[in-house]
NULOFI-840574 format. One record per residue (C-alpha): residue in one letter; x negated, y, z negated. Coordinates in steps of 0.5 Angstrom, whole numbers, padded with zeros to 4 digits, always signed. Layout:
BEGIN
AXYZ...
This chain:
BEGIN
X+0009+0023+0025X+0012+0026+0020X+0008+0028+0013X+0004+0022+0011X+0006+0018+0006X+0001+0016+0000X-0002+0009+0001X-0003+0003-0004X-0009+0002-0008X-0014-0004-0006X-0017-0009-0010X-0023-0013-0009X-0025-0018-0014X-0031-0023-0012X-0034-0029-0017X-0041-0032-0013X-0040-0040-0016X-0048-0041-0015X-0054-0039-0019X-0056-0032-0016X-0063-0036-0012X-0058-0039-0008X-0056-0033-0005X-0062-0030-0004X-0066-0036-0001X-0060-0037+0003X-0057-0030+0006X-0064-0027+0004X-0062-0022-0002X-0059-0023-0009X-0054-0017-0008X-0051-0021-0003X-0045-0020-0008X-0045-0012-0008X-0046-0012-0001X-0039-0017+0000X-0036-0011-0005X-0038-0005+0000X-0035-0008+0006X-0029-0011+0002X-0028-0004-0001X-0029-0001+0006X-0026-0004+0010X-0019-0002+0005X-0022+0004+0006X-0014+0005+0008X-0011+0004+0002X-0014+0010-0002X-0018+0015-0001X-0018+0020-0008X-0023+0015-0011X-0026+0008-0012X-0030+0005-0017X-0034-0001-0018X-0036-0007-0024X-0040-0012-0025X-0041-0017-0030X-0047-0022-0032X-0045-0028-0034X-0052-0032-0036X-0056-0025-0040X-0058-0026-0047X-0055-0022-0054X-0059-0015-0053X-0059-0014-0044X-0053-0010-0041X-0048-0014-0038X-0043-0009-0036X-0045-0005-0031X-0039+0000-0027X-0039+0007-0023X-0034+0010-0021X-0033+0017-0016X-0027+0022-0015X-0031+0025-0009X-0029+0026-0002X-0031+0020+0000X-0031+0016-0006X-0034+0009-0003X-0040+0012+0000X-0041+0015-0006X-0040+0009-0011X-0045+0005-0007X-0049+0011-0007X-0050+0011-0013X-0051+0004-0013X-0056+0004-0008X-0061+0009-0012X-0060+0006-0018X-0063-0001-0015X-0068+0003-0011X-0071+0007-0018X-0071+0001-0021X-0076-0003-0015X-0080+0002-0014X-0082+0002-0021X-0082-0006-0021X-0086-0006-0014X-0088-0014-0016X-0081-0015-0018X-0078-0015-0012X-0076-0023-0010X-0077-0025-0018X-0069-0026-0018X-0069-0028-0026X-0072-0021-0027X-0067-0017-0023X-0061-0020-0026X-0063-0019-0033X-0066-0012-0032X-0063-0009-0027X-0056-0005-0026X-0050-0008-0023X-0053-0015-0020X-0049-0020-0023X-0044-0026-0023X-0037-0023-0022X-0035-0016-0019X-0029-0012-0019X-0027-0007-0014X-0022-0002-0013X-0019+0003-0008X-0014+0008-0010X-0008+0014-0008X-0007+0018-0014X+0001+0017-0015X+0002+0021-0020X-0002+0027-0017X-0008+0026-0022X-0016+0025-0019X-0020+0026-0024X-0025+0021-0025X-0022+0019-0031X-0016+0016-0027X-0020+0012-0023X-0020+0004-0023X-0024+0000-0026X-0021+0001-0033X-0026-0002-0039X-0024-0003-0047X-0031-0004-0050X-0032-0009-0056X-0039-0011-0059X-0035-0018-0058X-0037-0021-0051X-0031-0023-0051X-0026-0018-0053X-0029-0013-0047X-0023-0013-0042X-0024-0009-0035X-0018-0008-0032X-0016-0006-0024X-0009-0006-0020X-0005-0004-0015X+0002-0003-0018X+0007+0002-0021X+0011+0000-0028X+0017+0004-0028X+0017+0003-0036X+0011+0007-0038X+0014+0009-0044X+0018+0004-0047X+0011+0000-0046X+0008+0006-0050X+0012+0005-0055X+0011-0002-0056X+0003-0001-0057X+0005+0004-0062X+0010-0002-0066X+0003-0006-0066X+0000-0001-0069X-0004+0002-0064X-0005+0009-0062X-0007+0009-0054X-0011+0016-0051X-0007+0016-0046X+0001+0016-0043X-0001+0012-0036X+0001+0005-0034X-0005+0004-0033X-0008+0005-0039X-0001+0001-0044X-0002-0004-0039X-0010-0004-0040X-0009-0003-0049X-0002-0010-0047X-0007-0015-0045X-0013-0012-0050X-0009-0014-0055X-0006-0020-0054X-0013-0022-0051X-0016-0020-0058X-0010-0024-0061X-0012-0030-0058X-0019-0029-0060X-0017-0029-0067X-0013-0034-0067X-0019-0039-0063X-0024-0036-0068X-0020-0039-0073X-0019-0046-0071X-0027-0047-0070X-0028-0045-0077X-0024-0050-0079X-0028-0054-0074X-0034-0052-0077X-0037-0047-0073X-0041-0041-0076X-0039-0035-0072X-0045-0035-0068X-0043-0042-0065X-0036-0040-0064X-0037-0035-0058X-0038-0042-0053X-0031-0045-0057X-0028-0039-0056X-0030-0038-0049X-0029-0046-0047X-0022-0045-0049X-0019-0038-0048X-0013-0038-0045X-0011-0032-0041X-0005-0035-0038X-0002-0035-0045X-0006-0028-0045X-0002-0026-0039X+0004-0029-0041X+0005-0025-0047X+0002-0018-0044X+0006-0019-0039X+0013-0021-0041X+0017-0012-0041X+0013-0010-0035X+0018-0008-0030X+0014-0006-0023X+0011-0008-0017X+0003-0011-0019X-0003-0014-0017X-0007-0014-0023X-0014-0016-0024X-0019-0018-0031X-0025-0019-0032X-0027-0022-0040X-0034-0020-0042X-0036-0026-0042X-0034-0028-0035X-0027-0030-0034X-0022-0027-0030X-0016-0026-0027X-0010-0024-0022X-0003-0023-0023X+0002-0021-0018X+0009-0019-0021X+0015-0024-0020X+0018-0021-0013X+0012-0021-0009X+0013-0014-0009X+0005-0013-0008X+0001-0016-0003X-0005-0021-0006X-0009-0026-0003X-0015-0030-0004X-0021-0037-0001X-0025-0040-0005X-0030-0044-0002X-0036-0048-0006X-0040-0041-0007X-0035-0036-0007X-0028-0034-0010X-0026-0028-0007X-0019-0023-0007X-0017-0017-0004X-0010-0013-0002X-0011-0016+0006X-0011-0023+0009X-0015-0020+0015X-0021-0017+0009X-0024-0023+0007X-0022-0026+0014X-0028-0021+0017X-0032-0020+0011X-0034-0028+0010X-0032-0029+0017X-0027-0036+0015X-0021-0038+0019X-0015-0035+0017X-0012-0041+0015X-0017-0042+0009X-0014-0035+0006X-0008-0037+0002X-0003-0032-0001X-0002-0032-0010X+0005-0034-0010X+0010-0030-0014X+0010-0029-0022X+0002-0033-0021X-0005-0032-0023X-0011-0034-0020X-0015-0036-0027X-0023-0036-0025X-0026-0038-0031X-0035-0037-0033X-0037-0044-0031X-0032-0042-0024X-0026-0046-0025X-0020-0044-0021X-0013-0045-0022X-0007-0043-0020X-0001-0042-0027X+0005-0040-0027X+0006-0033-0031X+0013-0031-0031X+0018-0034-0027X+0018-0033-0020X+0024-0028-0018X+0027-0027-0010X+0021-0026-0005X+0021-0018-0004X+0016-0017-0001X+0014-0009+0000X+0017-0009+0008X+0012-0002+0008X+0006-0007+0008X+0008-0009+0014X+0010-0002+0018X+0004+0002+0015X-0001+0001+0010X-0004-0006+0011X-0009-0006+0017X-0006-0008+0024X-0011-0012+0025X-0008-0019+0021X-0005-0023+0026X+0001-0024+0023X+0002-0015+0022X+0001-0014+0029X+0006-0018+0032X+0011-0015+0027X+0010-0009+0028X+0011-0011+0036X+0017-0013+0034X+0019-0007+0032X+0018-0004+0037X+0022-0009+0043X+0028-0009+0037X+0028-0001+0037X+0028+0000+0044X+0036-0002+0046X+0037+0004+0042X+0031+0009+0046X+0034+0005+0053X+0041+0008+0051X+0039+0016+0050X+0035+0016+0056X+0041+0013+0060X+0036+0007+0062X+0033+0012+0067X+0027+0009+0065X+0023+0011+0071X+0025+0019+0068X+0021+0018+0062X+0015+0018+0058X+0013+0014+0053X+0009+0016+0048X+0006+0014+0040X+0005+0018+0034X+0000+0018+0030X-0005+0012+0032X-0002+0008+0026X+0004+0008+0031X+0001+0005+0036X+0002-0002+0036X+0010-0001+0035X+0008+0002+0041X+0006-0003+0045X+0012-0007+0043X+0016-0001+0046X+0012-0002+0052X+0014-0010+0053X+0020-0008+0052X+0022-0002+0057X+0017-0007+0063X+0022-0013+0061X+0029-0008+0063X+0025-0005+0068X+0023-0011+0072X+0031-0014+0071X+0033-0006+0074X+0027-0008+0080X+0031-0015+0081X+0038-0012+0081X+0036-0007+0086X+0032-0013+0090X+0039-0018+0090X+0043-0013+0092X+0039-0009+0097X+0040-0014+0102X+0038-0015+0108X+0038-0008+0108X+0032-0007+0105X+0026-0005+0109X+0019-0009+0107X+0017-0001+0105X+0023-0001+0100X+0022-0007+0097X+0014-0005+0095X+0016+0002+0093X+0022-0003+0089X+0016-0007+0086X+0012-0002+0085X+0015+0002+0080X+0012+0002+0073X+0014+0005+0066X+0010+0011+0065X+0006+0011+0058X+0002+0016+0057X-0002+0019+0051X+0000+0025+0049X-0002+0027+0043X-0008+0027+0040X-0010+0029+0033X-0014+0035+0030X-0017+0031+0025X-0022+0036+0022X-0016+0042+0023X-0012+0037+0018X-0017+0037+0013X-0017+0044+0014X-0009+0046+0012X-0008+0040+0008X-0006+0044+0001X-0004+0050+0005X+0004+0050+0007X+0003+0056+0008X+0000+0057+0014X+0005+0055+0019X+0001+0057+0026X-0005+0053+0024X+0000+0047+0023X+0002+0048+0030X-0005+0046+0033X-0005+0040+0029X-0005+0035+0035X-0007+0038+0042X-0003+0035+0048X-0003+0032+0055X-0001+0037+0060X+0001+0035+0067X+0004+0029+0066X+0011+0031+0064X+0016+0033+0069X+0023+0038+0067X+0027+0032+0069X+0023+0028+0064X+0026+0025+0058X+0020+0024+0053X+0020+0018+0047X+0015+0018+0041X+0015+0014+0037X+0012+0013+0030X+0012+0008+0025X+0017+0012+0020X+0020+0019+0019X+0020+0021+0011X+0021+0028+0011X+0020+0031+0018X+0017+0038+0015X+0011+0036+0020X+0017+0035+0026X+0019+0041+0024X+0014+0045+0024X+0009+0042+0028X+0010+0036+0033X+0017+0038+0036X+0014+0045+0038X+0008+0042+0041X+0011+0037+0045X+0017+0042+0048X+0011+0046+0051X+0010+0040+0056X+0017+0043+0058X+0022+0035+0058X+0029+0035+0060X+0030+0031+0053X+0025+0029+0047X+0026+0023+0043X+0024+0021+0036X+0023+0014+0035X+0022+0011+0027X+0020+0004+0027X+0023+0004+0020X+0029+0006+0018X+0031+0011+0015X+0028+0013+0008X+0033+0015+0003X+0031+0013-0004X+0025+0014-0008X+0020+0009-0008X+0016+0006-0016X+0012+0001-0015X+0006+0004-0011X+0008+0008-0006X+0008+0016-0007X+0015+0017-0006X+0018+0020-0012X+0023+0025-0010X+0029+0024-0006X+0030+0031-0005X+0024+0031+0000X+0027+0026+0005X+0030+0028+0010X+0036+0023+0011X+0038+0025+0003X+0038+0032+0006X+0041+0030+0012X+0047+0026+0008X+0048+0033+0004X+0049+0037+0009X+0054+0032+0013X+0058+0032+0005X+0058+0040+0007X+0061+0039+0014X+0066+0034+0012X+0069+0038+0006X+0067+0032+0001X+0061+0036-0003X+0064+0034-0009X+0061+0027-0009X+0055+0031-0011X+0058+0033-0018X+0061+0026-0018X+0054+0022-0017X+0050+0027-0022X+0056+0025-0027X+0056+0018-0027X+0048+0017-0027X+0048+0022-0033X+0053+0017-0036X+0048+0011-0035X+0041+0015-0039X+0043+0011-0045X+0045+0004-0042X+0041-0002-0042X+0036-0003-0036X+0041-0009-0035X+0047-0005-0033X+0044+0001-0030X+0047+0001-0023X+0044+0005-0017X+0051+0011-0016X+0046+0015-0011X+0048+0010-0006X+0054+0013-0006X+0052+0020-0002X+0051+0016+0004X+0057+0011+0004X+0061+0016+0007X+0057+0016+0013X+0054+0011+0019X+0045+0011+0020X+0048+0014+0027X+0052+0021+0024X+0046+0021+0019X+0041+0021+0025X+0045+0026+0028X+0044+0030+0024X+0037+0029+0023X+0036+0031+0029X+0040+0038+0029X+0036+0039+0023X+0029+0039+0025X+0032+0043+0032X+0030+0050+0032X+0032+0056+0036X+0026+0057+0041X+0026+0049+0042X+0028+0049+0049X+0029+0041+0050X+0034+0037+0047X+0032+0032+0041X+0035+0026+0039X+0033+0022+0033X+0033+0014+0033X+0032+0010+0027X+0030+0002+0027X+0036-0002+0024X+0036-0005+0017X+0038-0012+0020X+0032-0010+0026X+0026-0009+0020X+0029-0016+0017X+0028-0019+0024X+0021-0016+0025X+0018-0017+0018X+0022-0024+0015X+0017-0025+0010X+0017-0018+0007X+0024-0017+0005X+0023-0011+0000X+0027-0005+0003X+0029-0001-0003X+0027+0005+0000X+0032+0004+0006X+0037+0001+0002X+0038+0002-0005X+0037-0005-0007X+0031-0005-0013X+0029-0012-0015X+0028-0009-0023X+0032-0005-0027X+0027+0000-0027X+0028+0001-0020X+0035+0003-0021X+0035+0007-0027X+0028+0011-0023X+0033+0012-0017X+0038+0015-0021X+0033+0020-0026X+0031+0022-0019X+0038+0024-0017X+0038+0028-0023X+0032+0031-0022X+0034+0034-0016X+0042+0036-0018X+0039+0039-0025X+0033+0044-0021X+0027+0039-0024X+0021+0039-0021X+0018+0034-0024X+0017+0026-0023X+0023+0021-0024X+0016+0015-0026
C-alpha cells in the first residue's frame, strides 16, 4: 500500500540424473531440462524483474565442443526474453539440421544450451544497477574444465570491502567492487587451489596431465572449497556453483536468513527459493521438498551423487520473516496460513479503533499482495460478529420477535473490494516523483458502498515509507466520504535498514524513523540525535564483534502505539476530511504467525551478523551527515 519494497532474487539450479534419451523417449523432448528452467524461473517470476540469466553445462561432450552456454537479459521482461533467445537459437539450429530433429547425441553435442545441469536465476538490483553485466549467472572462464565456475545467489554481504581487500592480499586484482564479483573471485580461488593441490597428488600417483582431469574431478572437494571461500562472509545467502565439468553446489549462510529448498528423485535433483515452484513445476507432494539446513550445502557431483555437508556452523535460525509477509508466493501451504494469522492477530487492534462496531464498517485490502491477510481479518471480524449476535440473542429474551432474531442473525461483516490498481498507470509514473496528480489515480475506487457513518479498514501487508499513503491512497479512499479510515500493517513497524537482500538501504526513508524524529521534537528530547551520531561515529574503528546497534535508542523513548500515532498525523493532510489511524502488527503477533521464520531485524534492530550492526549505524550516519548514499 505504501511504496514497494524491492524483492529478493531467485535461483533455480536443476541437474537431469539420466541420459538425455531418458527424457525425450519419456516426456517427449531432450529440452525437457530447459523447459522445467522456464517454469521454475517464471514462476519466481515475483522475486526480480530488472534481469534474469540462464546457464547450462554439458557434461559427457568431447575436448573441442562448447560445454558452457549462458544468456542473460536486463530488458523489461528479462525471462521472456532469456527463453527467447534461447528458443531461436535451438529453432536456427533445427531448421538448418531438419534430419536432426530426434537424433538426441547430435543435439547435445551441437546445439547451445541442451545439457545436463542448468542454472537459473531472477533478480532485483539492490544496489540500483541493471546493466547487464549485473545480472546473474556470474562465469569465470579457465581452459581447464574444471577451474570454469558459474556462480548465482540470492544474498547481500555486508563486508564487500574488507572481502576485496583479502582477493588483493591473495594477489588477485578483481574487475569490479561487487559482492557478487569477490564472493565469484573467493570461491574461484580456493577452487583453483584445490585443483592444484589434486593435480599434484596424481602425478605423484602417475597420472600424466591428460589422465589427471578424471582424478581431479573423482575427488574434488568443494565442501573443503566452500569452506574456505566462505569463512569471512557476513550476510544472508543462497549461493549456487557449477564447476565446468559438471558438479555443483548450494550454500545457505549460517542463520537461515535466505530461503533454500530442494528434491531430488532418480531422474532429477532440482533447487529453488520457493517449496511451492518445484512442488508445481514437478508436480510432487509437498513432503518430498525438504529445506537445505543452515550453514549446509547441497553437494551434486558429475555422476549425480548428492550430499548434504556441513560448511560453517549452523548459528540461530533467523530466517527472514518478510519471506513470510511479501515475497515468497502465497500459494505455499504453510505461507497462506501464516499470513491469515496475521490477519486474525492484527484485528483485536482494528476491533478497538472501530469501537467494535463492526456492523459500521468496511473492510477492505491493499494491494493483492495483501489479501491473504485480509482473509484473516475477515475470520477474525465474522468470529467477534457472531459472539455479538449471540449476546444480543441471550439477552434479548423473550422479548425478542422471531423477525428480530433473523435480522439478528442476519447480520454480516462488510467486506468489500475497494481499490483497484492501475497497473499500466504505475508503469507510467514509476520514475517520475514529480507527478503528483498522476499518483493520485494510481488505484480507482469502488463508490457507493461506503456510508459517512462508516469506518473504513485497509489492510496491507506492510507500511515502509508511506509516501504513496500520503500522496495517493489516503486521498482517494477519503473521496468515498467515511466517518474514519483505518491503516492495517500486517508487519510491524519497519525501522531499520535491511542488508541481506531486501532493498532497504536508508533509514532516512522509513516512516517510523521519521515518525521517532519527530516525537524527540515534541517532547524536547532531540538531543538524543546528536548523541546516537556520536556514539556510532565512535564505533567506525571498532572490531565487528564489539559494534552495537545505538540507533535503537531513537525509539527507546517511546511505545509502537505513540509512534503509530504519530504516523497517522504524518500522513493526514489538510483537505482530508476523514479521521486516520494507523495500526501496526505486533513484534510478539508476527513471532505467533510466522514461528519458524524469526528473522525480524528490520522491526527491531536485532542483526544476526556483525555486519548487520555495523550497517544500521553507517546508515544513521549517513542520514545525520546529509549523505546520500548507501550504508552496504
Amino acid at each position: 500500500m505504501s511504496d514497494a519494497i524491492k524483492h529478493e532474487c531467485g535461483i533455480a539450479l536443476v541437474r537431469l540424473k539420466k541420459p538425455l534419451q531418458f527424457y525425450k523417449d519419456k516426456y517427449g523432448s531432450a529440452f525437457y531440462g530447459i523447459n522445467k528452467m522456464y517454469l521454475l524461473m517464471e514462476k519466481q517470476h515475483n522475486r526480480g524483474q530488472d534481469g534474469a540469466g540462464f546457464a547450462s553445462v554439458k557434461i559427457n561432450v568431447e575436448p573441442g565442443t562448447r560445454y558452457i552456454s549462458r544468456v542473460r537479459s536486463n530488458k523489461s521482461q528479462p525471462i521472456q526474453d532469456v527463453f527467447g533467445q534461447i528458443n531461436d537459437r535451438l529453432n536456427g539450429v533445427l531448421e538448418q539440421n531438419p534430419d536432426k530433429k530426434d537424433d538426441v547425441t547430435w543435439q547435445e553435442e551441437h546445439m547451445p544450451y541442451v545439457g545436463n545441469l542448468f542454472l537459473g536465476h531472477v533478480r532485483y538490483g539492490t544496489f540500483g544497477k541493471n546493466s547487464i553485466e549485473s545480472v546473474h549467472p556470474f562465469l569465470r572462464q579457465s581452459n581447464w574444465r574444471h577451474k570454469n565456475l558459474i556462480v548465482a545467489g540470492n544474498f547481500n554481504m555486508t563486508n564487500s570491502k574488507q572481502m576485496l581487500e583479502e582477493l588483493v592480499e591473495l594477489g588477485q586484482h578483481p574487475k569490479e567492487f561487487t559482492d557478487t564479483v569477490t564472493v565469484m573471485e573467493k570461491i574461484g580461488h580456493f577452487l583453483e587451489d584445490e585443483v592444484a593441490e589434486l593435480y599434484q597428488k596424481a602425478k605423484e600417483k602417475g597420472f600424466n596431465k591428460r589422465n589427471a582431469s578424471p582424478f581431479i574431478e573423482e575427488n574434488l572437494s568443494l565442501k573443503k572449497v566452500l569452506k574456505r571461500s566462505s569463512k569471512n562472509w557476513d550476510g544472508g545467502y543462497a549461493m549456487a556453483g557449477i564447476v565446468g565439468h559438471g558438479d555443483a553446489f548450494v550454500l545457505r549462510d549460517p542463520n537461515g536468513i535466505r530461503p533454500t529448498y530442494f528434491y531430488e528423485d532418480e531422474e532429477v535433483v532440482v533447487v529453488a527459493s520457493e517449496r511451492p515452484v518445484i512442488q508445481t513445476v514437478f508436480n510432487v507432494k509437498i513432503d518430498t521438498i525438504k529445506e537445505l539446513e543452515r550453514g549446509h550445502a547441497l553437494i551434486i557431483k558429475k555422476s549425480g551423487q548428492t550430499s548434504i555437508e556441513l560448511v560453517n556452523e549452523p548459528k540461530e535460525k533467523l530466517a527472514c520473516s518478510f519471506e513470510r509477509i511479501y515475497f515468497s508466493r502465497g500459494s505455499d501451504a504453510s505461507i497462506y496460513e501464516e499470513r491469515k494469522n496475521l490477519g486474525k492477530l492484527v484485528f483485536p487492534k482494528v476491533l478497538n479503533a472501530i469501537n467494535s462496531d463492526i456492523s459500521n464498517t468496511v473492510f477492505s485490502f491493499i494491494p493483492n499482495t495483501a489479501e491473504t491477510s485480509f482473509y484473516g481479518m475477515t475470520e477474525a471480524a465474522e468470529d467477534i460478529l457472531n459472539k455479538q449476535k449471540t449476546t444480543k440473542i441471550l439477552t434479548g429474551g423473550k422479548n425478542l420477535s422471531a423477525e428480530k432474531v433473523t435480522e439478528i442473525l442476519s447480520e454480516r461483516p462488510r467486506f468489500e473490494k475497494i481499490a483497484i490498481k492501475d497497473a499500466k498507470l504505475r508503469t507510467f509514473i514509476a520514475d517520475d516523483s514529480s507527478r503528483d496528480d498522476l499518483v493520485e489515480h494510481v488505484y480507482d475506487v469502488t463508490y457507493g458502498v461506503v456510508k459517512p457513518t462508516d469506518n473504513l479498514v485497509i489492510i496491507d501487508d506492510s507500511i515502509v515509507r508511506g509516501t504513496t499513503l500520503k500522496k495517493s491512497i489516503i486521498k482517494i479512499l477519503d473521496r468515498l466520504g467515511p466517518k474514519k479510515i483505518v491503516i492495517v500493517s500486517s508487519a510491524p513497524q519497519i525501522r531499520y535498514p535491511d542488508c541481506y537482500g531486501i532493498d532497504m538501504a536508508r533509514i532516512d526513508a522509513f516512516i517510523a524513523f521519521k515518525a521517532a524524529l519527530e516525537l524527540l521534537k515534541d517532547t524536547n528530547q532531540y538531543h538524543i540525535v546528536d548523541e546516537v551520531y556520536k556514539k556510532c561515529k565512535e564505533q567506525e574503528s571498532k572490531i565487528d564483534i564489539e559494534i552495537v546497534n545505538h540507533v535503537k535508542e531513537i525509539y527507546t523513548p517511546f511505545s509502537a502505539e505513540e509512534i503509530s500515532k504519530k504516523i497517522a498525523e504524518m500522513l493526514k493532510t489538510e483537505d482530508i476530511k476523514a479521521s486516520i489511524e494507523v495500526i501496526y502488527q505486533s513484534i510478539e503477533g508476527l513471532h505467533t504467525a510466522c514461528p519458524e521464520n524469526l528473522g525480524d531485524w528490520y522491526f527491531t534492530g536485532n542483526y544476526p551478523t556483525p555486519g548487520g550492526k555495523r550497517v544500521v549505524n553507517q546508515a544513521y550516519i549517513n542520514f545525520y551527515e546529509g549523505n546520500n548514499t548507501r550504508a552496504y
